[in-house]
C-alpha positions in Angstrom: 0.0 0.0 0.0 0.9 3.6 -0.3 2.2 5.5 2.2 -0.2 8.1 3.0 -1.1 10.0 6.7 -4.9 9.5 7.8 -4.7 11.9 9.7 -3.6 14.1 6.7 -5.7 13.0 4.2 -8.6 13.5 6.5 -7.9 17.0 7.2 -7.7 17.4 3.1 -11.0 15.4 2.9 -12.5 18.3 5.7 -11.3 21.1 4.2 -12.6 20.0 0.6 -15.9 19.4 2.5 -16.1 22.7 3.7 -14.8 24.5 0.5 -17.6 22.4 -1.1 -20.6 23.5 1.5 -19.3 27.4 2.0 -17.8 26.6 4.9 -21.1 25.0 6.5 -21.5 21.4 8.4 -24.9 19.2 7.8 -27.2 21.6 9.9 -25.8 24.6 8.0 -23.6 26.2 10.7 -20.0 27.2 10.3 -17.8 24.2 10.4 -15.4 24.4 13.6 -11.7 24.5 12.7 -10.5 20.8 12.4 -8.5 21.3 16.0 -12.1 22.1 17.4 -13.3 18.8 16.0 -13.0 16.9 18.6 -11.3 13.4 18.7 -14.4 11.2 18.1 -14.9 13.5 14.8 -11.8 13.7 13.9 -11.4 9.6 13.8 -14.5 9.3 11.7 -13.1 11.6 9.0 -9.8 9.5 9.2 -10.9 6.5 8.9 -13.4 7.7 5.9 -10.6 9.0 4.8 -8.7 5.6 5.1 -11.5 4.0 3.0 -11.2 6.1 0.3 -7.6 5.6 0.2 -8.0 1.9 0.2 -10.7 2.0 -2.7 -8.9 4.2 -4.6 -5.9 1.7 -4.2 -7.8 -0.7 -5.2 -6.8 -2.6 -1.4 -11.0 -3.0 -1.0 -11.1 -5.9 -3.6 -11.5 -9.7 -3.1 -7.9 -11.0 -2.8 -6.3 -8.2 -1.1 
């Protein structure tokens, strides 16, 4: 597999999110600062994050 950081990708992933959404979570308030997250948050957007990577990898398939 690639090397890639979760944690890195994730904050890419959030930041794309909000770029996409004006800056606005689901609800349609301002996004908090990724810091401000929280680390429950935080660990679902890495490991999203993670899955995406994988898929895109192609790691996801039977075999693998």
């Amino acid at each position: 597999m690639a090397r890639h950081d979760p944690t890195e990708l994730a904050k890419a992933a959030y930041a794309a999110y909000g770029g996409a959404t004006g800056g606005k979570n689901h609800r349609g308030e301002p996004m908090p600062m990724w810091d401000k997250l929280g680390a429950t948050i935080q660990t679902a957007w890495e490991v999203a994050a993670e899955a995406v990577a994988r898929e895109v990898l192609g790691l996801n398939k039977p075999g693998r």
